[in-house]
N, CA, C, O and CB atoms as a CASP TS submission, in Angstrom:
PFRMAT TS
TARGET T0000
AUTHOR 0000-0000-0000
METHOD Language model
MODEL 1
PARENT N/A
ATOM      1  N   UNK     1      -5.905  -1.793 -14.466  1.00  0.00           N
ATOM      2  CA  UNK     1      -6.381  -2.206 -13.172  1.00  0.00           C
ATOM      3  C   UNK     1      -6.659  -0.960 -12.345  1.00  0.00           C
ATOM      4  O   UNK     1      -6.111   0.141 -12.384  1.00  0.00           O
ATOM      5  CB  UNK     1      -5.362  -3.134 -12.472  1.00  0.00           C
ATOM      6  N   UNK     2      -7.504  -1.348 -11.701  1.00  0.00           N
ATOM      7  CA  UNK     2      -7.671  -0.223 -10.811  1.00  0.00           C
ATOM      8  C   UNK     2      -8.527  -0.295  -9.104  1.00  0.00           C
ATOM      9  O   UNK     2      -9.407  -1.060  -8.710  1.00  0.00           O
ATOM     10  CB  UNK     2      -8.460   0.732 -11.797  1.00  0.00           C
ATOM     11  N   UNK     3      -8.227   0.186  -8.807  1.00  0.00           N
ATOM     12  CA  UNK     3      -8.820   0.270  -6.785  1.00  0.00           C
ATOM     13  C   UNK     3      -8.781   1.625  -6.422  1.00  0.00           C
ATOM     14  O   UNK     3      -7.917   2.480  -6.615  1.00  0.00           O
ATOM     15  CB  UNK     3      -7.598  -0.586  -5.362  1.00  0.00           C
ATOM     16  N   UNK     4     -10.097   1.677  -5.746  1.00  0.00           N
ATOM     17  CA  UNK     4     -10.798   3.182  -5.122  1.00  0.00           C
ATOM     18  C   UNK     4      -9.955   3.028  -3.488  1.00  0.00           C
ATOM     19  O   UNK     4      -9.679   2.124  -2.700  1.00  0.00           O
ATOM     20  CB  UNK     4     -13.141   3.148  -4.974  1.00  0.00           C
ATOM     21  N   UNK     5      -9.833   4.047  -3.561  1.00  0.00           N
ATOM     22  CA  UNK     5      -9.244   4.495  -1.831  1.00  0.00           C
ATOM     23  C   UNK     5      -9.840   3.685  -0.581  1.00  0.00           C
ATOM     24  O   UNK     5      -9.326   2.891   0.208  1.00  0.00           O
ATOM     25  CB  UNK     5      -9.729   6.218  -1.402  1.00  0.00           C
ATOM     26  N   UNK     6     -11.392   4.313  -0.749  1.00  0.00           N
ATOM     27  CA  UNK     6     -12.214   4.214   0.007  1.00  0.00           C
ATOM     28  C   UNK     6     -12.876   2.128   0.061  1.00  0.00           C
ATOM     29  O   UNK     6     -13.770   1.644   0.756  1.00  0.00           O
ATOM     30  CB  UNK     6     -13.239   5.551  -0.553  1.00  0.00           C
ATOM     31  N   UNK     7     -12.073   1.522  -0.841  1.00  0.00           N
ATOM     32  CA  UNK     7     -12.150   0.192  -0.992  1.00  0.00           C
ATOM     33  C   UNK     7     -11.523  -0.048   0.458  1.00  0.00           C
ATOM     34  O   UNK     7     -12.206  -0.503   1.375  1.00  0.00           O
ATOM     35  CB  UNK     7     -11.388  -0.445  -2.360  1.00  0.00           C
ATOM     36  N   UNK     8     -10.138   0.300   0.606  1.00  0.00           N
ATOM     37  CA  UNK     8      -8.901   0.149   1.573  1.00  0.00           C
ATOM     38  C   UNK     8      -9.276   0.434   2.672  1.00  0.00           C
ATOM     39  O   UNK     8      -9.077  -0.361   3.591  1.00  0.00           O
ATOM     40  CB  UNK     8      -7.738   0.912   1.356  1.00  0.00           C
ATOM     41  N   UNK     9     -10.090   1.959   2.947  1.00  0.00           N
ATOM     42  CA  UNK     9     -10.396   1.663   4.417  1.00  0.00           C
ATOM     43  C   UNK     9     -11.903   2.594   4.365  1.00  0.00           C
ATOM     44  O   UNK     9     -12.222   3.782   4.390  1.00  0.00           O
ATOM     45  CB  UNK     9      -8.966   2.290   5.705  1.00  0.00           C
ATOM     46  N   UNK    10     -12.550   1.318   4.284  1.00  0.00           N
ATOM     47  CA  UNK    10     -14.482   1.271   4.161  1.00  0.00           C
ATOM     48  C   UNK    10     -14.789   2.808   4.734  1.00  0.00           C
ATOM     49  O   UNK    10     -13.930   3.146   5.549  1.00  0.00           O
ATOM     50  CB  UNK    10     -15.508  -0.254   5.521  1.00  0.00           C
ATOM     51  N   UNK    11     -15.533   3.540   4.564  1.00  0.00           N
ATOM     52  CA  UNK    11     -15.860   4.767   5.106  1.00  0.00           C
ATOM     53  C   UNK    11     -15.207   6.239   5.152  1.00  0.00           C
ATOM     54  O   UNK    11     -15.737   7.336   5.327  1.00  0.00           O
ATOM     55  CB  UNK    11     -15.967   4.452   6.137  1.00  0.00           C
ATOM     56  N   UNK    12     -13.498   5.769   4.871  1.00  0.00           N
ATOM     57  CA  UNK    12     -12.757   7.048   4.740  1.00  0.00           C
ATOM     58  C   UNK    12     -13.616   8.008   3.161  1.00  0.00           C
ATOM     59  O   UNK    12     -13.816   7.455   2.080  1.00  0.00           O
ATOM     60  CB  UNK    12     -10.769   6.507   4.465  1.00  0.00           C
ATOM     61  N   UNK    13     -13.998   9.569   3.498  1.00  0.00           N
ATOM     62  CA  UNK    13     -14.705   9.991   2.573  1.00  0.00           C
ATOM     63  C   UNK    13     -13.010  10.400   1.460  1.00  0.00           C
ATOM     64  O   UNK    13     -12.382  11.386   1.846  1.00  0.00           O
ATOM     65  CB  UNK    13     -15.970  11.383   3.235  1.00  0.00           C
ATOM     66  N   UNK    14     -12.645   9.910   0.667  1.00  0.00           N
ATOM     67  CA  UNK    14     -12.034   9.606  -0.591  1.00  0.00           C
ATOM     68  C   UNK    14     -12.478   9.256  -1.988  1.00  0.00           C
ATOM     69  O   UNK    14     -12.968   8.170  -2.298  1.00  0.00           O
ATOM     70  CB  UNK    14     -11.437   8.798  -0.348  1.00  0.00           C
ATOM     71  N   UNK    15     -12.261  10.294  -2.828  1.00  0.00           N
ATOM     72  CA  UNK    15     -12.713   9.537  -3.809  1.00  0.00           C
ATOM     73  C   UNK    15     -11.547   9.139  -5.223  1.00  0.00           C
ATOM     74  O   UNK    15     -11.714   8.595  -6.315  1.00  0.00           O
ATOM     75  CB  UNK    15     -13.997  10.360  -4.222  1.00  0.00           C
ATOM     76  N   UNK    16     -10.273   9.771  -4.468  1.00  0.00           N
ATOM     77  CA  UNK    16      -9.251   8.895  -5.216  1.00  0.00           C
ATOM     78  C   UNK    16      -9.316   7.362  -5.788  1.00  0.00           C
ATOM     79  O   UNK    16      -9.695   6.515  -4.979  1.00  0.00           O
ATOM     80  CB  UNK    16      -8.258   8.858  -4.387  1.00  0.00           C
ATOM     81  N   UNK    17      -9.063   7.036  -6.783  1.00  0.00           N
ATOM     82  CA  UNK    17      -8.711   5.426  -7.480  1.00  0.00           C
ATOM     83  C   UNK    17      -7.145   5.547  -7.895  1.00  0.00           C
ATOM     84  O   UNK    17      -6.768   6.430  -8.666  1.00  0.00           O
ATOM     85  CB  UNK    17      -9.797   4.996  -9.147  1.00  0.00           C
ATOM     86  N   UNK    18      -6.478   4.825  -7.464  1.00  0.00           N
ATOM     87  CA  UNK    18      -5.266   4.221  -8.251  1.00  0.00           C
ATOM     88  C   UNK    18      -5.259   3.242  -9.303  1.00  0.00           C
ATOM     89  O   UNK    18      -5.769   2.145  -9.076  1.00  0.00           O
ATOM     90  CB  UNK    18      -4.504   3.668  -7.440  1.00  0.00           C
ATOM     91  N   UNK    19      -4.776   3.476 -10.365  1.00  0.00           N
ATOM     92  CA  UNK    19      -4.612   2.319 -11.203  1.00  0.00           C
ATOM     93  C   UNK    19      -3.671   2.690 -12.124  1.00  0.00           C
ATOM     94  O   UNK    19      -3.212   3.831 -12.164  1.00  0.00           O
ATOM     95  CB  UNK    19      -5.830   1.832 -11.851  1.00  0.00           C
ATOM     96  N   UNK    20      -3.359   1.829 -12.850  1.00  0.00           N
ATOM     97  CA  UNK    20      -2.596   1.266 -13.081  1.00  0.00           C
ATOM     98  C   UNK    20      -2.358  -0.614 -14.285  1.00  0.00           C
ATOM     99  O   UNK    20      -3.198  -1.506 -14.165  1.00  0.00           O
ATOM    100  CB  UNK    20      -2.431   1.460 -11.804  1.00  0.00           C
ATOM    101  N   UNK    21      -1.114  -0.771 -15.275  1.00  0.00           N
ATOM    102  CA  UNK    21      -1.365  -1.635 -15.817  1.00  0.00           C
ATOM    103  C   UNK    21      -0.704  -2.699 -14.914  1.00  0.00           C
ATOM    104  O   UNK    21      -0.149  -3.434 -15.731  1.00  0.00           O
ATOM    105  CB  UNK    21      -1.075  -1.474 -17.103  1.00  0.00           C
ATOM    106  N   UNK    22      -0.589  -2.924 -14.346  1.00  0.00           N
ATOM    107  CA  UNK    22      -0.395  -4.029 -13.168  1.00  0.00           C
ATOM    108  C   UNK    22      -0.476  -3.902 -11.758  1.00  0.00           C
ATOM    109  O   UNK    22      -0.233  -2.872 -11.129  1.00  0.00           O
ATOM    110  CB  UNK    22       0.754  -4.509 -13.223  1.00  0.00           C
ATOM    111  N   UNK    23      -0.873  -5.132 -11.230  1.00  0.00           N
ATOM    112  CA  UNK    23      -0.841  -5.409  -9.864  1.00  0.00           C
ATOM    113  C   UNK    23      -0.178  -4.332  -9.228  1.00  0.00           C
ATOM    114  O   UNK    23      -0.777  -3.385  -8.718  1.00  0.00           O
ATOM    115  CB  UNK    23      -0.221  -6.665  -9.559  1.00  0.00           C
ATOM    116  N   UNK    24       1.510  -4.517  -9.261  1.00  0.00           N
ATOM    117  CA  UNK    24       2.134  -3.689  -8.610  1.00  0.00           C
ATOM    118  C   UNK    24       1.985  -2.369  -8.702  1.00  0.00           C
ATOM    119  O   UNK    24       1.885  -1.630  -7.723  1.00  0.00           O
ATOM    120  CB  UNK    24       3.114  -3.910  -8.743  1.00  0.00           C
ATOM    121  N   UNK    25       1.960  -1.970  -9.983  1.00  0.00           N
ATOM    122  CA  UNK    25       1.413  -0.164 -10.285  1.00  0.00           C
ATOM    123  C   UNK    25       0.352   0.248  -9.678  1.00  0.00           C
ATOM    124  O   UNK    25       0.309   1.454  -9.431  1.00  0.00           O
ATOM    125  CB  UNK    25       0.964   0.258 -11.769  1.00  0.00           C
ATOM    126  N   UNK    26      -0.824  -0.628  -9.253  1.00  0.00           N
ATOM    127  CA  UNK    26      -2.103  -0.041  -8.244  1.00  0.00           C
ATOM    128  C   UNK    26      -1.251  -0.109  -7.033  1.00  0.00           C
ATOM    129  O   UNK    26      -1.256   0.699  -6.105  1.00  0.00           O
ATOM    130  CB  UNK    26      -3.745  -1.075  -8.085  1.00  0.00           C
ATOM    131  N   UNK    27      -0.654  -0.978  -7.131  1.00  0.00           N
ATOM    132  CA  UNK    27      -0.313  -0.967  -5.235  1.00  0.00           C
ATOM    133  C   UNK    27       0.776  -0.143  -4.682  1.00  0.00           C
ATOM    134  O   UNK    27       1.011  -0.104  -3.474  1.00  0.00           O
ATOM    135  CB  UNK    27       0.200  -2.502  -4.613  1.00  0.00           C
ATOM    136  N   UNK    28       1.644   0.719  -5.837  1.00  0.00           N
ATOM    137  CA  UNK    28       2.032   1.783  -5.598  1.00  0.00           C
ATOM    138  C   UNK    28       1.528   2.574  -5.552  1.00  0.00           C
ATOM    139  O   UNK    28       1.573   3.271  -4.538  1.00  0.00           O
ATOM    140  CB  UNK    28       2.607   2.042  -5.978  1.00  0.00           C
ATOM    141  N   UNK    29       0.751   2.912  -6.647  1.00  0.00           N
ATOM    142  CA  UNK    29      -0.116   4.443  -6.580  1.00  0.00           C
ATOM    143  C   UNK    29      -0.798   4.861  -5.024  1.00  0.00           C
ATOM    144  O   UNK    29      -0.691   5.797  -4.231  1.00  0.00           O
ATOM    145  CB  UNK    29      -1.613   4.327  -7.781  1.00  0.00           C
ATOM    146  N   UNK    30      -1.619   3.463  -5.120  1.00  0.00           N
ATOM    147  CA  UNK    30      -1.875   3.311  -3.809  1.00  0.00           C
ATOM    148  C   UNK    30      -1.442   3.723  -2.288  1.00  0.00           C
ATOM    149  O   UNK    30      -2.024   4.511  -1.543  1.00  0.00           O
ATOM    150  CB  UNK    30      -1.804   2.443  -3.864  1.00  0.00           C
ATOM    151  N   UNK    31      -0.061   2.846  -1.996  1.00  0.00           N
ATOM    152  CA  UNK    31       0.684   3.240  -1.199  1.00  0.00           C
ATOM    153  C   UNK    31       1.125   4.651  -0.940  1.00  0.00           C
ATOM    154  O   UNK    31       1.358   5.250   0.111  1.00  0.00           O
ATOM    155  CB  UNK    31       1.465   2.608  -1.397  1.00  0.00           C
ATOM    156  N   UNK    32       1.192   5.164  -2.747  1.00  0.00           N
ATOM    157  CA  UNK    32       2.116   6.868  -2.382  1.00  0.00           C
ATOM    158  C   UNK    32       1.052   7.613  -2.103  1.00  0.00           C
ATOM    159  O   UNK    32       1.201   8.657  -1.467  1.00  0.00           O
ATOM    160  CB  UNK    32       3.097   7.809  -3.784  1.00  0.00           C
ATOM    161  N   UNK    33      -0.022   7.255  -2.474  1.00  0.00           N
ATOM    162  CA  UNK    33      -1.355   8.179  -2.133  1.00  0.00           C
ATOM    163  C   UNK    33      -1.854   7.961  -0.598  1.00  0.00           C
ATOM    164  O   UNK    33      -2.188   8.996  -0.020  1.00  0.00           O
ATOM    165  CB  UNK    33      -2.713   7.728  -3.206  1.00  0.00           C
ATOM    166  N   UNK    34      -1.940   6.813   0.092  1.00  0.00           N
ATOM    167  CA  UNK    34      -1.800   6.959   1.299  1.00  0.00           C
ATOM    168  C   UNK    34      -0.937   7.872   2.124  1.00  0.00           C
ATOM    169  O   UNK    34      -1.165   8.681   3.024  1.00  0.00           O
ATOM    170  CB  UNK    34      -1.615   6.010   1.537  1.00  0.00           C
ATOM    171  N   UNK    35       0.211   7.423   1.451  1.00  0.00           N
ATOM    172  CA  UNK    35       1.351   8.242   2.591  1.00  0.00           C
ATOM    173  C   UNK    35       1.340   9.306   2.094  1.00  0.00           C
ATOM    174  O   UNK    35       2.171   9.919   2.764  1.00  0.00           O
ATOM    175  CB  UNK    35       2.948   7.809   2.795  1.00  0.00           C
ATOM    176  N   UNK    36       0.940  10.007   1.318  1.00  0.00           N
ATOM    177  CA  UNK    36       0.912  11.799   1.177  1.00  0.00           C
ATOM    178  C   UNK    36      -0.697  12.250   1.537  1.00  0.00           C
ATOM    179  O   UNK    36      -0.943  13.328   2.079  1.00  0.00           O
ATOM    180  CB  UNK    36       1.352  12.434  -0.769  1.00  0.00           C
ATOM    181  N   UNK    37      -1.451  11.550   1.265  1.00  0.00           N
ATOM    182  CA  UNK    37      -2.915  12.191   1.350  1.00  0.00           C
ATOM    183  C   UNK    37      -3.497  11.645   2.882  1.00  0.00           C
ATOM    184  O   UNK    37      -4.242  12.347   3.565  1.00  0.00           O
ATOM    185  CB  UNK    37      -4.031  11.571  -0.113  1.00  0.00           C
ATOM    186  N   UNK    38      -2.979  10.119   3.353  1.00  0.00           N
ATOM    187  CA  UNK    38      -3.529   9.913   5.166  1.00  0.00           C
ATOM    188  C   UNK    38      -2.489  10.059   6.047  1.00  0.00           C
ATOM    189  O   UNK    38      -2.641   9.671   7.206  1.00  0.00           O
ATOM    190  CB  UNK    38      -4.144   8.336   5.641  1.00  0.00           C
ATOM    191  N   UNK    39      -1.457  10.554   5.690  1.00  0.00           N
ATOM    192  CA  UNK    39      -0.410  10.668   6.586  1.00  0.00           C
ATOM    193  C   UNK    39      -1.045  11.000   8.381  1.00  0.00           C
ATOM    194  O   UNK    39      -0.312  10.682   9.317  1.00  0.00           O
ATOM    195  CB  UNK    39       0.582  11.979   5.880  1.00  0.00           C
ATOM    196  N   UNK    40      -1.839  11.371   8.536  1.00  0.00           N
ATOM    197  CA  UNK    40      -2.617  11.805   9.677  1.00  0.00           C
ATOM    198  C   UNK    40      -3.042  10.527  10.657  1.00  0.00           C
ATOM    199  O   UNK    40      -3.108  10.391  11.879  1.00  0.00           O
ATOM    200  CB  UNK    40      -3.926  12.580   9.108  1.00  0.00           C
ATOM    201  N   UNK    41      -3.342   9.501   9.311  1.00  0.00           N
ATOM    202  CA  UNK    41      -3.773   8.126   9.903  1.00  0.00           C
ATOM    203  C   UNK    41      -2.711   7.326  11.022  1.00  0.00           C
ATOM    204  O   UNK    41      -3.082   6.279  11.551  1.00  0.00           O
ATOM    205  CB  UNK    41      -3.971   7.130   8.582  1.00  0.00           C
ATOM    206  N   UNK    42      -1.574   7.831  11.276  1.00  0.00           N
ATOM    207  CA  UNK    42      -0.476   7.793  11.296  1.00  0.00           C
ATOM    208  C   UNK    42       0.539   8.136  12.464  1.00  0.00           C
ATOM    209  O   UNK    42       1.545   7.684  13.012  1.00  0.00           O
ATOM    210  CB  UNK    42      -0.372   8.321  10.433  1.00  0.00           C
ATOM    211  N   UNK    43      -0.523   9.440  12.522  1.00  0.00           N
ATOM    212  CA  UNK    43       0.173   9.947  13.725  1.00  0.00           C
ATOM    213  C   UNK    43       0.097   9.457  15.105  1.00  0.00           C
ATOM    214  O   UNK    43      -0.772   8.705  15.546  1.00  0.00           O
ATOM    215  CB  UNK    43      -0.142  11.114  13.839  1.00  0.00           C
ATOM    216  N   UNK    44       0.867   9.844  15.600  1.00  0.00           N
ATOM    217  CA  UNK    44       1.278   9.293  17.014  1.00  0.00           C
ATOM    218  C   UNK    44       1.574   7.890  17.317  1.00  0.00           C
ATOM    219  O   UNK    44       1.273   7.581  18.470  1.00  0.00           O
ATOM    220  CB  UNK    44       0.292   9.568  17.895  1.00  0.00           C
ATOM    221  N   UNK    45       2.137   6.848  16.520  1.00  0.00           N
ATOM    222  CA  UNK    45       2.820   6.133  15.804  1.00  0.00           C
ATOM    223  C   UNK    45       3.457   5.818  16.407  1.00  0.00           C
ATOM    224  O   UNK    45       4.041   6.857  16.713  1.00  0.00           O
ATOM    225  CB  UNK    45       3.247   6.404  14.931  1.00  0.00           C
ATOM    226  N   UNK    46       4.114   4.690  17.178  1.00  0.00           N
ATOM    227  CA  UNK    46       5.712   4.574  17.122  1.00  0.00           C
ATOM    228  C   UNK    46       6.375   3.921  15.874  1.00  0.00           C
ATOM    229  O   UNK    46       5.535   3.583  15.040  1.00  0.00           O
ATOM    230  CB  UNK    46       6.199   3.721  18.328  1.00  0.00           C
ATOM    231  N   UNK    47       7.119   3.769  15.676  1.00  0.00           N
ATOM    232  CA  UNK    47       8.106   3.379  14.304  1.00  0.00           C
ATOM    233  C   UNK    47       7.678   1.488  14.451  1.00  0.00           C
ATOM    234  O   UNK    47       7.455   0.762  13.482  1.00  0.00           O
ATOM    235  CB  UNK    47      10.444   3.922  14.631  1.00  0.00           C
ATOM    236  N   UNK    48       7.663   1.133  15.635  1.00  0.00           N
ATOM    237  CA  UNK    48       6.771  -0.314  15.277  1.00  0.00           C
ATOM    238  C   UNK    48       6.141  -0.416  15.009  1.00  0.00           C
ATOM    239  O   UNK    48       5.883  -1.266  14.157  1.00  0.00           O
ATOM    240  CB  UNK    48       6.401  -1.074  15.698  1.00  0.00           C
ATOM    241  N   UNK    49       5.205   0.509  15.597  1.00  0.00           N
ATOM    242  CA  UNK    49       3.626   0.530  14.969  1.00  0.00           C
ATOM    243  C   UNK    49       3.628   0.762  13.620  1.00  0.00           C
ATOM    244  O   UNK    49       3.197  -0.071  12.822  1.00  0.00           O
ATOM    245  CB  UNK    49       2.659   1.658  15.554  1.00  0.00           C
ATOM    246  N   UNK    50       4.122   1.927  13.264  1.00  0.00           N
ATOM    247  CA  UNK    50       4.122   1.895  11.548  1.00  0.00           C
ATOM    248  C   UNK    50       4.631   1.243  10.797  1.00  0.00           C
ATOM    249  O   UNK    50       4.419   1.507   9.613  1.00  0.00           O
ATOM    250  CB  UNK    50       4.484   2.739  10.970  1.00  0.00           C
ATOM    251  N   UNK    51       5.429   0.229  11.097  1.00  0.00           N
ATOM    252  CA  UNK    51       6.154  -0.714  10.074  1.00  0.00           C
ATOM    253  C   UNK    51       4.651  -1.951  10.391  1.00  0.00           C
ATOM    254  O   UNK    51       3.987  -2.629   9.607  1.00  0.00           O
ATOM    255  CB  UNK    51       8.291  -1.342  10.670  1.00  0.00           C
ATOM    256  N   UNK    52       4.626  -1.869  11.121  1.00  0.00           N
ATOM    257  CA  UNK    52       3.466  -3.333  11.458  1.00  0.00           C
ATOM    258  C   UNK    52       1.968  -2.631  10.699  1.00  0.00           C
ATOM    259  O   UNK    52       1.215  -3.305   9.996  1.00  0.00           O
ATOM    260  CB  UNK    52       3.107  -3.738  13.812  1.00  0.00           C
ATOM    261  N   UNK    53       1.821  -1.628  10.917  1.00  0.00           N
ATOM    262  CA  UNK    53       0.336  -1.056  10.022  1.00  0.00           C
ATOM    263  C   UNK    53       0.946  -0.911   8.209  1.00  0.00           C
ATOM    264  O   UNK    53       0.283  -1.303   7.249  1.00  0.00           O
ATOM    265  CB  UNK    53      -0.308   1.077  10.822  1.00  0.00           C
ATOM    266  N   UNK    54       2.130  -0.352   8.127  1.00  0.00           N
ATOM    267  CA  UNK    54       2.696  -0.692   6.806  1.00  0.00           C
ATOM    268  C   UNK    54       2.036  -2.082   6.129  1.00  0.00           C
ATOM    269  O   UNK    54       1.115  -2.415   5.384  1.00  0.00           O
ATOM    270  CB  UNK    54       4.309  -0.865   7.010  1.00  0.00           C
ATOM    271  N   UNK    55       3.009  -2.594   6.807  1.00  0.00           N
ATOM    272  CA  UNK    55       2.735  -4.385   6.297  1.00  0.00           C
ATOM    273  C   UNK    55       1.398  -4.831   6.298  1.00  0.00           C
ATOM    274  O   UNK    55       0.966  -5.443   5.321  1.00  0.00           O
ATOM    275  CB  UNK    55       3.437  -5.560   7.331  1.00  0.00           C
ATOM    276  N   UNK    56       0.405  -4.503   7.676  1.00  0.00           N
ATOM    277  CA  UNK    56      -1.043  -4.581   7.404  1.00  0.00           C
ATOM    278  C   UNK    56      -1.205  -4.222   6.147  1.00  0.00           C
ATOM    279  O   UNK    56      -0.879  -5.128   5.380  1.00  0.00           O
ATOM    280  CB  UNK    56      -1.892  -3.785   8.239  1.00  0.00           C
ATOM    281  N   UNK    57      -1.596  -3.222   5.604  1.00  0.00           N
ATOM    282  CA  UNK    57      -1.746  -3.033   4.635  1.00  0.00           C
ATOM    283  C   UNK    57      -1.625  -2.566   3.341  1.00  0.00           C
ATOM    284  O   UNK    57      -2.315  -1.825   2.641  1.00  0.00           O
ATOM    285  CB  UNK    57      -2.017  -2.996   4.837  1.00  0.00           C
ATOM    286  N   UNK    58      -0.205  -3.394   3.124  1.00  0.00           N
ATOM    287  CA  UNK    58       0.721  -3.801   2.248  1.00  0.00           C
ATOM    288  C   UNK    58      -0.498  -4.951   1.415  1.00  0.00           C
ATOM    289  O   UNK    58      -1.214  -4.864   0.417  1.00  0.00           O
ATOM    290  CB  UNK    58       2.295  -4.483   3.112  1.00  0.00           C
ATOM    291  N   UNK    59      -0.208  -6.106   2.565  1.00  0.00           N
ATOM    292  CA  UNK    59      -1.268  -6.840   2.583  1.00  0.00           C
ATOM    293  C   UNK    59      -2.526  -7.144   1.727  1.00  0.00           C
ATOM    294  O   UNK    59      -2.837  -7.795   0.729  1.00  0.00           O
ATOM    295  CB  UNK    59      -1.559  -6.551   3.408  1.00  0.00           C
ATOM    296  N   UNK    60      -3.041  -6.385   2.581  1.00  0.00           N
ATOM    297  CA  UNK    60      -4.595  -5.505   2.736  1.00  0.00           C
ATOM    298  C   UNK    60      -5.099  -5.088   1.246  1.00  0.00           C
ATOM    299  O   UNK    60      -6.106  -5.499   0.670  1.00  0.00           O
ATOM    300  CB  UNK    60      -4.404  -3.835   3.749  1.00  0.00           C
ATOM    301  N   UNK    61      -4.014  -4.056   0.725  1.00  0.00           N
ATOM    302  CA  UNK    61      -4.203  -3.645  -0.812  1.00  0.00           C
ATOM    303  C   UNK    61      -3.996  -4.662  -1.998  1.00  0.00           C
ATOM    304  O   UNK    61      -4.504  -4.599  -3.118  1.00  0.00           O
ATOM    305  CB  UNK    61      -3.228  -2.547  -1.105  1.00  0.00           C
ATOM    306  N   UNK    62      -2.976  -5.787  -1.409  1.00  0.00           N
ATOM    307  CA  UNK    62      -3.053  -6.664  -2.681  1.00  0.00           C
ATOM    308  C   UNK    62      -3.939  -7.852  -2.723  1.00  0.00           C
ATOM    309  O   UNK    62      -3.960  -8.530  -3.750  1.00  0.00           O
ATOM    310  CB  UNK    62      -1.758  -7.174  -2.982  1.00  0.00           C
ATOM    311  N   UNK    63      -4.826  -8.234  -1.492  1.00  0.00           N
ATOM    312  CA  UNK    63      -5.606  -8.896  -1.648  1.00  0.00           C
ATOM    313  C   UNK    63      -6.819  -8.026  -2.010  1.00  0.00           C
ATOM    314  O   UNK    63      -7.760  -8.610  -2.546  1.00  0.00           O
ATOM    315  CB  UNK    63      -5.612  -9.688  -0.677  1.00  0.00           C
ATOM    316  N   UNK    64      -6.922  -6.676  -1.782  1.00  0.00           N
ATOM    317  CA  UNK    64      -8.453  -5.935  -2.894  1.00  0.00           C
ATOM    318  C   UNK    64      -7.971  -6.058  -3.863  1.00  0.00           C
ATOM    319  O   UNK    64      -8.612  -6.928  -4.452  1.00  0.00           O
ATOM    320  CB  UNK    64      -9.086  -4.271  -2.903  1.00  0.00           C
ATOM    321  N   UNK    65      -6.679  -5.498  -4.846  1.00  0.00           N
ATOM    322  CA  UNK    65      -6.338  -5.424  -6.326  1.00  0.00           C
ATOM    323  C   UNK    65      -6.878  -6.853  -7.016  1.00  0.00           C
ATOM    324  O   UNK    65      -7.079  -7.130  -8.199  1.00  0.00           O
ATOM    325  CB  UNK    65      -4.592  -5.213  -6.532  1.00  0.00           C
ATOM    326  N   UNK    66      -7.025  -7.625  -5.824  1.00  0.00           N
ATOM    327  CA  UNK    66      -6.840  -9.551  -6.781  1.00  0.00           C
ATOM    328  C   UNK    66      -8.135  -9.377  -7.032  1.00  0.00           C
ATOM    329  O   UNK    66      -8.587  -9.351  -8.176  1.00  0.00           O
ATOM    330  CB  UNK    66      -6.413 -11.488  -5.753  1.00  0.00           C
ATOM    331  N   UNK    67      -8.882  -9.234  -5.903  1.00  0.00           N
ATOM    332  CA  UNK    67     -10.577  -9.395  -5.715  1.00  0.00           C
ATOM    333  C   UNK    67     -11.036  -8.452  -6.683  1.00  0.00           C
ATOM    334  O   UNK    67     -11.780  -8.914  -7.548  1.00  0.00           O
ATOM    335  CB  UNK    67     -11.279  -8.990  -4.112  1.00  0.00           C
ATOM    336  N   UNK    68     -10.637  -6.680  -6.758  1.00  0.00           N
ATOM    337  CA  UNK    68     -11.434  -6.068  -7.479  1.00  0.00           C
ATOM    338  C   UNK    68     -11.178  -6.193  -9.189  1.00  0.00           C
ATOM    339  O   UNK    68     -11.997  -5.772 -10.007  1.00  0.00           O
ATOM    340  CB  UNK    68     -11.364  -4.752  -6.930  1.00  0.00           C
ATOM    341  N   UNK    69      -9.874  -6.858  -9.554  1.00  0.00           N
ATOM    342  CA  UNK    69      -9.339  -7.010 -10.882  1.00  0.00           C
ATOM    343  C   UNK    69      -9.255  -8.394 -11.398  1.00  0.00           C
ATOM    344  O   UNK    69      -8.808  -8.606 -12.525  1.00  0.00           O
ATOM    345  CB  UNK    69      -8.055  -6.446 -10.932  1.00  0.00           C
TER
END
């Protein structure tokens, strides 16, 4: 399985793909590649905000993995 970065958020110039043999393995790769490579996306944050944009797109990534796989 697999999902391009730039699937997740339309326009970011990325050309990372995560994949992976399951669902969950894209949506980690995913996740750890966000949080080390957009950490920026991020900033100025409060800790609600980032648990609530977390979960956005927590979300977000496993309804592309369904659609693109």
């Amino acid at each position: 399985m697999k999902l391009p970065c730039d699937a997740v958020v339309p326009g970011l110039d990325c050309d990372f793909v995560a994949e992976g043999e399951s669902a969950d393995a894209v949506h980690g790769a995913m996740m750890a590649h966000g949080g080390e490579t957009h950490s920026d996306l991020m900033a100025g944050k409060s800790p609600e905000e980032m648990m609530k944009a977390k979960d956005e797109m927590d979300g977000h990534i496993r309804q592309l993995i369904a659609a693109h796989n």
